[in-house]
C-alpha positions as CSV (number, residue, x, y, z in Angstrom):
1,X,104.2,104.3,83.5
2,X,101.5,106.3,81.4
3,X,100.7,110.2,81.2
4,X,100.2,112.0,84.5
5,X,97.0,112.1,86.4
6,X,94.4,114.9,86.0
7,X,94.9,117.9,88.3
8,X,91.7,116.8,90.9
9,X,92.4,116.9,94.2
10,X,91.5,114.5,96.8
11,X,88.8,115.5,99.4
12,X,90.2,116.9,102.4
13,X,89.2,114.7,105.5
14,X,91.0,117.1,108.1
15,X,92.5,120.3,109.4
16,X,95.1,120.5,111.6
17,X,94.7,124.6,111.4
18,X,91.4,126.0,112.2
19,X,90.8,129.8,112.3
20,X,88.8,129.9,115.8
21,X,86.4,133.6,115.2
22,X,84.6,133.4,119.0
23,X,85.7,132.1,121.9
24,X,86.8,128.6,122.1
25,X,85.7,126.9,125.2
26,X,86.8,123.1,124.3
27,X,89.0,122.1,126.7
28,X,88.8,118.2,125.3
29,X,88.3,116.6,122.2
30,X,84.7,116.7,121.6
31,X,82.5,115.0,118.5
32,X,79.3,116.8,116.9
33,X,77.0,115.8,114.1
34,X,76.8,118.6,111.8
35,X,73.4,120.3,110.8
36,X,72.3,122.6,108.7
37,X,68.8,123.3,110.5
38,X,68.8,125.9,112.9
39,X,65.2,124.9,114.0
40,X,67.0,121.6,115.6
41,X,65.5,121.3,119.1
42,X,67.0,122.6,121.8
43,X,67.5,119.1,123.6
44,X,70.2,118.3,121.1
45,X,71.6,121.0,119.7
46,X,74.9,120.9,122.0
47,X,75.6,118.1,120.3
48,X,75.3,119.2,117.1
49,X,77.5,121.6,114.9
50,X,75.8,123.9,112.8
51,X,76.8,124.6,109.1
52,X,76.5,127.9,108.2
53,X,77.2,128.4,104.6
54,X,75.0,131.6,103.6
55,X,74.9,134.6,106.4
56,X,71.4,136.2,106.8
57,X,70.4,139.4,108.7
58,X,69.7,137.1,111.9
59,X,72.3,135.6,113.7
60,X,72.2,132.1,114.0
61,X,70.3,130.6,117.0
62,X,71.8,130.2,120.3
63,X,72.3,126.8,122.0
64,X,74.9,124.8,119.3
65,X,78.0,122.9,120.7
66,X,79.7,124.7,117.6
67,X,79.4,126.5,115.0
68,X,81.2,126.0,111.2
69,X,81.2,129.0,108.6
70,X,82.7,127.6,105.4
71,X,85.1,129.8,104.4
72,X,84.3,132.5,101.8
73,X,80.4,133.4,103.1
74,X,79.6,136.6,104.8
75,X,80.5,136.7,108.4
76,X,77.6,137.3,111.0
77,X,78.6,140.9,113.3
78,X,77.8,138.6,116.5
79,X,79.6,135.5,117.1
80,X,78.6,132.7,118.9
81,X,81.1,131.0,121.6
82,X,83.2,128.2,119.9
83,X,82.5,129.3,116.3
84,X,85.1,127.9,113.8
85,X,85.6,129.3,110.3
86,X,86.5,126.2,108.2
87,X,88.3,125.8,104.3
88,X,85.8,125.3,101.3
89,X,86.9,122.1,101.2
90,X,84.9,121.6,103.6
91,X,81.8,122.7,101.7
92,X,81.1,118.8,101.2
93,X,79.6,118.6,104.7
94,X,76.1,117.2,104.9
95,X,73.4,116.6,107.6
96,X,74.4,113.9,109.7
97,X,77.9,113.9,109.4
98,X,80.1,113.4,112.2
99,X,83.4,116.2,113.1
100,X,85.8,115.6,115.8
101,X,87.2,119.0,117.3
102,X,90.0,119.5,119.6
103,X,90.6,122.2,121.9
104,X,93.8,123.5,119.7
105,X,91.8,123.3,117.5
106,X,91.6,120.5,115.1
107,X,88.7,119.4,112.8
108,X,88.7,116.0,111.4
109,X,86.1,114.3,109.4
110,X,84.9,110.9,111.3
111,X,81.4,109.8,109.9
112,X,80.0,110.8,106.5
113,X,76.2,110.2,105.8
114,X,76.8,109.7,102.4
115,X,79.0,107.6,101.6
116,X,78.7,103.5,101.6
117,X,82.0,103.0,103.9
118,X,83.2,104.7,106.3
119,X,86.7,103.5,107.7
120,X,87.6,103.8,111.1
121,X,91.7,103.7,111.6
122,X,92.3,103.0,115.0
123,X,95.6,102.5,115.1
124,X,98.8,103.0,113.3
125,X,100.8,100.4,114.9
126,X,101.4,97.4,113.1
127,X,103.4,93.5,113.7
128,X,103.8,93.4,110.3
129,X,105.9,95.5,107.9
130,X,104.9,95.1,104.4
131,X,107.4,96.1,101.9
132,X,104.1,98.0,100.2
133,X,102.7,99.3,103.1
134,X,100.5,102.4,101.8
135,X,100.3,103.5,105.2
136,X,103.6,103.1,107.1
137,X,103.4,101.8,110.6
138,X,104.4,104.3,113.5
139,X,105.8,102.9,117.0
140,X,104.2,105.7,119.7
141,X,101.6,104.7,121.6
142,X,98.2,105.9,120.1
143,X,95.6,103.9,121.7
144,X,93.3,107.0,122.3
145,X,92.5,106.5,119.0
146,X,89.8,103.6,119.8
147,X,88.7,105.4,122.9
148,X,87.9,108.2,121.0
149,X,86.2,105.9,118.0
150,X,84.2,104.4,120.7
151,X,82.6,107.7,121.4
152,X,82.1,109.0,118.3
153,X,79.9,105.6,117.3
154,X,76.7,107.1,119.3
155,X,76.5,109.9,116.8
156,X,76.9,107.6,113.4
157,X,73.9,107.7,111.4
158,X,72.3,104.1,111.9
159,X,71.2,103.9,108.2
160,X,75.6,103.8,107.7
161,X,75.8,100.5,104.9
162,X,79.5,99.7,106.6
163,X,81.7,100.9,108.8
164,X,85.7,99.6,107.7
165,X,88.1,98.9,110.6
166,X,91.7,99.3,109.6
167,X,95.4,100.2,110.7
168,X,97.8,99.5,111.8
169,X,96.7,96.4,113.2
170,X,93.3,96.7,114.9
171,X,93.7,93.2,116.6
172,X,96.9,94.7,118.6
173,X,94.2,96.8,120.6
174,X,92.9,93.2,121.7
175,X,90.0,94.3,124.4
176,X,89.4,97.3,123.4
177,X,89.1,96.4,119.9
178,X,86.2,93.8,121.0
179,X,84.6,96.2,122.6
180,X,84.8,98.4,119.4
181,X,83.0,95.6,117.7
182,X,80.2,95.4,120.9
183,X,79.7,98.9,120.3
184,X,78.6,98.7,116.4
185,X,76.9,95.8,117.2
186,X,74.5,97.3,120.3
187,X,74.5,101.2,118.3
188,X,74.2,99.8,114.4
189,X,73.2,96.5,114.5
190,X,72.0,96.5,110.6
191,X,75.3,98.4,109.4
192,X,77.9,95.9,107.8
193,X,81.6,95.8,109.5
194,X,84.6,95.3,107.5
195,X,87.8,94.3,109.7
196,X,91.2,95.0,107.8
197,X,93.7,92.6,109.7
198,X,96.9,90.7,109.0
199,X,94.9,87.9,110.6
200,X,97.4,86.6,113.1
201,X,96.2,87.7,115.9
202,X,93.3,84.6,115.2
203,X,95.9,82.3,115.8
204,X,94.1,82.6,119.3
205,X,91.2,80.9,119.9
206,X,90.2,82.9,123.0
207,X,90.5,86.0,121.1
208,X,88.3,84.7,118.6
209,X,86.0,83.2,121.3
210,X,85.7,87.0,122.6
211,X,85.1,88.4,119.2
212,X,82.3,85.7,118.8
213,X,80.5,86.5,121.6
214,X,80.3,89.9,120.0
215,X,77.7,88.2,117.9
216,X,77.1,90.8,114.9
217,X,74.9,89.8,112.0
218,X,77.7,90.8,109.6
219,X,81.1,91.2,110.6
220,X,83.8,90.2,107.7
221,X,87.6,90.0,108.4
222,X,89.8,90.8,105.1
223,X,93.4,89.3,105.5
224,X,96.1,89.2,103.4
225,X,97.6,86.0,102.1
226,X,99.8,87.3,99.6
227,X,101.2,83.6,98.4
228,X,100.3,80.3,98.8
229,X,104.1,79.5,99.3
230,X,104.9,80.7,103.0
231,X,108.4,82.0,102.5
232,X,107.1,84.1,99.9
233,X,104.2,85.5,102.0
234,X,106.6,85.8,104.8
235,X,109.0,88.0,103.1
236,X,106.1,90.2,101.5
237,X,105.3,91.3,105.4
238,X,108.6,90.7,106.6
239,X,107.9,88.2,109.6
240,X,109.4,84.9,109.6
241,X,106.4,82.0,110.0
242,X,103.1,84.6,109.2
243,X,101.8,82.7,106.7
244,X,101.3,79.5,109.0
245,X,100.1,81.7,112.0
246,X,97.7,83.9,108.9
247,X,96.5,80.1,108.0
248,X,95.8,79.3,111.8
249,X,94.0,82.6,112.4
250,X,91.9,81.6,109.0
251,X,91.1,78.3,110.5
252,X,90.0,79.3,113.7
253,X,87.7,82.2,112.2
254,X,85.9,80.1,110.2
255,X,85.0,77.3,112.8
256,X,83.4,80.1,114.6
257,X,81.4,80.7,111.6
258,X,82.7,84.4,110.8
259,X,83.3,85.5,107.2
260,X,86.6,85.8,105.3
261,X,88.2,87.7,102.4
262,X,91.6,86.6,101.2
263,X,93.7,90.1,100.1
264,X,96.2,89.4,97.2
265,X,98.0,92.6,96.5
266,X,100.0,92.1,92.9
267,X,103.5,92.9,92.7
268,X,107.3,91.7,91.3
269,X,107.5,89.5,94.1
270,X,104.4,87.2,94.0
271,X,102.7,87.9,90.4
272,X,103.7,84.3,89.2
273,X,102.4,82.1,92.3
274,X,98.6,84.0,90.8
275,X,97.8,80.6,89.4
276,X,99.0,78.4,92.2
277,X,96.9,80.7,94.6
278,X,94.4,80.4,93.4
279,X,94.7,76.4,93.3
280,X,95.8,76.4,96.8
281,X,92.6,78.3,97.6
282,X,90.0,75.9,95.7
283,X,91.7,73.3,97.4
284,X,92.5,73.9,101.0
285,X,90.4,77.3,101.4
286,X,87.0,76.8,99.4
287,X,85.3,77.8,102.5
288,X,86.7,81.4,102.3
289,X,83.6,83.8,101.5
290,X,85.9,85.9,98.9
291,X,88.9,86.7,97.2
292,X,90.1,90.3,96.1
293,X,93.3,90.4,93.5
294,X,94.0,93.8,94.3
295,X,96.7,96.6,91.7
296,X,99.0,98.6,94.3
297,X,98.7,102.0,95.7
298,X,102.1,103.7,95.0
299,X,102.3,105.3,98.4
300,X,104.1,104.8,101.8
301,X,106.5,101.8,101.6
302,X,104.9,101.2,97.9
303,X,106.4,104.7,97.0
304,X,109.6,103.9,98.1
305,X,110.1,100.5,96.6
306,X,108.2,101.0,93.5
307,X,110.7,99.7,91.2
308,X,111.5,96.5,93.1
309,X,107.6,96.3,93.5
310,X,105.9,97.4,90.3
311,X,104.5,95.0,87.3
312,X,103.0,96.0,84.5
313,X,99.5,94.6,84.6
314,X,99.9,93.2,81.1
315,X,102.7,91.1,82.2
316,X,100.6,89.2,84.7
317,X,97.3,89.6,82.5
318,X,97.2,85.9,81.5
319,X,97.7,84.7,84.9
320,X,95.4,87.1,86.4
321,X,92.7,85.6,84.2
322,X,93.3,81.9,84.7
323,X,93.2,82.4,88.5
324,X,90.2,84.1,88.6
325,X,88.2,81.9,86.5
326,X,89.4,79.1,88.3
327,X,88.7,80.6,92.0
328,X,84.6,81.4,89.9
329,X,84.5,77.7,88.7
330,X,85.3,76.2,92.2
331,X,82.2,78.6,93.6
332,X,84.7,80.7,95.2
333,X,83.8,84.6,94.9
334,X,86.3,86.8,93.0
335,X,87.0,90.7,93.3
336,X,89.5,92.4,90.8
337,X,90.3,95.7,93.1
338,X,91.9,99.0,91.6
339,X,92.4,97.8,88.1
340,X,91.2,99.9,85.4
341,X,88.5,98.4,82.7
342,X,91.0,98.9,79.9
343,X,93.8,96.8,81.1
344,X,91.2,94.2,81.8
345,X,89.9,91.4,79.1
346,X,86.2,91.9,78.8
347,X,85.8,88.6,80.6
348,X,87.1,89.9,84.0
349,X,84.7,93.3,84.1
350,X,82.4,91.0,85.7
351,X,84.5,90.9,88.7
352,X,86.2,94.2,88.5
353,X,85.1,96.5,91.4
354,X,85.3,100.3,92.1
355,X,87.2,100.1,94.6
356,X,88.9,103.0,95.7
357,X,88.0,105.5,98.2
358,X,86.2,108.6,96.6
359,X,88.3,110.9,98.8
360,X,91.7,109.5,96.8
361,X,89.8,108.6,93.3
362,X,91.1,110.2,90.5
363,X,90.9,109.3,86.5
364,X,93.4,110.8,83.8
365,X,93.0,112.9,81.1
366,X,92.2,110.3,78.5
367,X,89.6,108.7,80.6
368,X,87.4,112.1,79.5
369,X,87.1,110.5,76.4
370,X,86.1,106.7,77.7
371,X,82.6,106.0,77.8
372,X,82.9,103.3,80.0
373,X,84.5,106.0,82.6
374,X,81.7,105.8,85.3
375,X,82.2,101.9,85.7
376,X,85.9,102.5,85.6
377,X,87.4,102.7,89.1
378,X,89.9,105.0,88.1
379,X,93.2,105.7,90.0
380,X,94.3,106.3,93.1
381,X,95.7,110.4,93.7
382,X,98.1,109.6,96.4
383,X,100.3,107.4,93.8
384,X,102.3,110.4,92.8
385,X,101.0,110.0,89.1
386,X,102.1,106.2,88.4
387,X,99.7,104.7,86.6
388,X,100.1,101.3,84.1
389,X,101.3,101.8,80.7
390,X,98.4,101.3,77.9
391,X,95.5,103.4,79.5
392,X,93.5,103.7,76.4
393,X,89.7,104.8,76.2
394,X,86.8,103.1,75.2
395,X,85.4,105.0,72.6
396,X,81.3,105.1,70.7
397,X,81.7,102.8,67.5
């Protein structure tokens, strides 16, 4: 592993702490948009949160569901009721996005305007158990989650580019994750959906039927297929006879017309079946609308098994390269995910995507230097510093 990421920390989504400065008169979870005009009309402003970052004379107007004072600004003598006073971290905020506030309090971060995915995660349960999970499943029922998701969608701004579903296993919420679908579809019908799912859930045509009659313009399911040999998928998310069910689900997607991406997550275990993957794929899967070969995130599960887990990307260069190529020759689209430019041959940057989450993006020192840095898609924080050997940057000539 190479030198030690650069001391940036990753933007805070939530607060599980928030100093209450007025009287707090939530007695349920509630969802706001957050503003910053205090000329809103009166109509909406209950559902809106105002952001107060600079204190004048006047007190704010009267009428907001809540009120957010970033941390640090000059405190107004008259308070509001339910007025919150929130970490500079925060100061991020913009028009449009969408908080969720509890009545102990808590603030998360649901919506933002301006980014070009948001990712819902309904659920932390899971029927798999990937042996690099970066987000550990949990057992306790949490399906107020969705309810709560299903709410919030109302307030979502509809120029939003995508909205991400992920886990846990969304598909384990079975109606009420269609009706999570039928709610994007009827409140954002132009905003792309991304569904993260271990895909066996498909192996169910009247599931799939329901999810069909959902009917959105552009709905994509990524699933895992982490081999094209079943035993070694299987043991990858530890669940004896996945890969035929994950091939089932596949098949029944697609004769309902809904778009795939394969997920192939690179580690010790399946880094030398890259080629035949990708063979398997031309041959059997051309249909598939994309594959992502994506580097691991040295969290969770990933963390804990890292050195049963870890390869160096120059190891499994070669074979990266041939399978990608091959996958782009048979008119199958190809996505190199969280791999930096410099460990990549100059004929792969074509395909290489930034693909991390700007909220756990980071880049290391020497990347200051590369001038290629703002194509780079960096690192992720949450991998405790682990980064491939060989980072080296791309310097003027």
């Amino acid at each position: 592993m190479g030198e030690a990421l650069e001391m940036a920390k990753m933007i805070r989504l939530t607060d599980n702490n928030v100093k209450v400065i007025s009287h707090n008169t939530l007695t349920e979870t509630k969802f706001f948009v957050v503003t910053e005009n205090i000329q809103s009309p009166n109509a909406i402003r209950e559902k809106n949160a105002l952001l107060v970052r600079n204190v004048t004379d006047e007190s704010p107007p009267d009428g907001f569901g809540a009120y957010l004072y970033i941390e640090g600004c000059n405190l107004p003598t008259v308070y509001h009721q339910n007025s919150y006073l929130i970490s500079g971290e925060f100061e991020y905020l913009s028009n449009g996005d969408v908080i969720r506030i509890t009545n102990k309090p808590n603030l998360k971060v649901v919506f933002r305007v301006n980014i070009s995915t948001n990712y819902l995660t309904v659920t932390e349960q899971c029927n798999s158990f990937c042996i690099m999970c970066s987000q550990p499943p949990k057992k306790e029922n949490d399906s107020h989650l969705i309810r709560e998701y299903i709410r919030s969608i109302p307030l979502f701004s509809a120029s939003a580019k995508e909205i991400g579903i992920s886990g846990g296993e969304p598909t384990l919420l079975g109606d009420d994750f269609v009706e999570l679908l039928s709610y994007l579809n009827s409140y954002l019908p132009r905003t792309s959906i991304h569904v993260l799912t271990n895909g066996k859930a498909f192996d169910n045509r009247v599931f799939v039927e329901k999810i069909s009659q959902t009917k959105h313009f552009d709905l994509m399911f990524g699933i895992p297929l982490y081999s094209s040999v079943p035993y070694i998928h299987d043991f990858i998310v530890q669940d004896k006879g996945a890969f035929n069910r994950t091939i089932s689900g596949i098949l029944n997607l697609k004769q309902y017309g809904h778009k795939i991406e394969l997920r192939f997550v690179i580690q010790q275990s399946n880094y030398e079946d890259i080629e035949l993957f990708s063979e398997f794929v031309s041959r059997n899967l051309q249909f598939i609308d994309q594959v992502a070969f994506m580097g691991l995130e040295a969290t969770g599960f990933a963390k804990s098994n890292f050195d049963s887990l870890w390869i160096e990307p120059e190891f499994y260069m070669d074979k990266l390269c041939n399978a990608v190529h091959q996958l782009s020759r048979s008119k199958v689209k190809v996505k190199i995910f969280n791999h930096q430019l410099c460990m990549l041959p100059k004929s792969l940057w074509p395909f290489s995507v930034k693909s991390i989450s700007d909220w756990k993006n980071c880049y290391i020192y020497t990347c200051e230097l590369c001038v290629e840095k703002s194509a780079c898609g960096g690192f992720f924080s949450t991998s405790d510093g682990k980064i491939p050997k060989g980072i080296k940057p791309f310097t003027k000539i």
